[in-house]
C-alpha positions as CSV (number, residue, x, y, z in Angstrom):
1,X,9.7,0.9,-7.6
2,X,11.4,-2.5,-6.7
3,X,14.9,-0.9,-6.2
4,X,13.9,2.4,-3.8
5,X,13.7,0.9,-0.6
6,X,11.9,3.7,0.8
7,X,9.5,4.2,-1.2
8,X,6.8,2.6,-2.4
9,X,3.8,2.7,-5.1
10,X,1.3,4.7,-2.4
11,X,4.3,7.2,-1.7
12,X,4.2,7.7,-5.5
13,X,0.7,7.7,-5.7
14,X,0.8,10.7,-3.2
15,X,3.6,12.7,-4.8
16,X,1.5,12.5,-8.4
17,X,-1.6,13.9,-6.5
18,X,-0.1,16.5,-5.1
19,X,1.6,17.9,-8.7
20,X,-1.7,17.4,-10.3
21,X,-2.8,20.4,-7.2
22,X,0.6,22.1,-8.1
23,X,-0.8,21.9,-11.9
24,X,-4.0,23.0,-11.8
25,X,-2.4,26.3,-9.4
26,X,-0.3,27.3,-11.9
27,X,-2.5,26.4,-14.7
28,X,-0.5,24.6,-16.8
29,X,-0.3,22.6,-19.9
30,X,-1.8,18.8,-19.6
31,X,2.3,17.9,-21.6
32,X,3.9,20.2,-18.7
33,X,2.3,16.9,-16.4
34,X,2.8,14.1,-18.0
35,X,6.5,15.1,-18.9
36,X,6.6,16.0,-15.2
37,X,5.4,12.3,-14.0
38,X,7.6,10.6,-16.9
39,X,10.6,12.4,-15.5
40,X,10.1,11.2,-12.1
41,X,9.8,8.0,-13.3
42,X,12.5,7.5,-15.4
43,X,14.8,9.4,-12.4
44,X,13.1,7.2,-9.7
45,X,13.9,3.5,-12.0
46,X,17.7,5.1,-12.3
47,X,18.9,6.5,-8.5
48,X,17.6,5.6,-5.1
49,X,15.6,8.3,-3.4
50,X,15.3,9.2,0.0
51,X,11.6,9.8,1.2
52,X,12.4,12.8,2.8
53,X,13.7,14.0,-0.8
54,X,10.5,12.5,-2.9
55,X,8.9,16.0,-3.3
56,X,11.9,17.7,-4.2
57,X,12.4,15.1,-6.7
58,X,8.9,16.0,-7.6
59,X,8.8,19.9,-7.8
60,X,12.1,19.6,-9.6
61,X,10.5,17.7,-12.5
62,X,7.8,19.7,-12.8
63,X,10.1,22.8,-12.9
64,X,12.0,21.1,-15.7
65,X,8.8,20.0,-17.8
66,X,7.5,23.6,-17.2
67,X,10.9,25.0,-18.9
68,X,10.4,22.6,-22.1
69,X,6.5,22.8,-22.3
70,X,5.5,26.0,-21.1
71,X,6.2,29.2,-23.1
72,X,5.9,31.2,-19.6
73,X,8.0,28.9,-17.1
């Protein structure tokens, strides 16, 4: 989190709570989540983010989890 410079550990903190409600919606598997938060975590360490584009950041790595997890995407 040291290199986004608009973002910070709350912001995260925020964007994981919100995909846990996004989860839980869709009724997912617990793997479709946490390959969800290690995807945004691994993108987040690599390229700086806007905050305007954390979400879609977000929502994107659950849709790409949900494709490798889930055997209904």
């Amino acid at each position: 989190m040291d290199t986004q410079p608009e973002i910070n550990e709350k912001m995260r903190a925020i964007l994981v709570d919100w995909l846990i409600e996004v989860h839980n919606k869709f009724e997912l598997m617990p793997e479709t989540l946490y390959l969800t938060i290690n995807i945004v975590d691994r993108f987040l360490s690599v390229k700086t983010v806007p905050r305007r584009e954390l979400q879609l950041v977000g929502i994107s790595a659950m849709l790409m989890a949900s494709k490798y997890e889930e055997i209904w995407a």
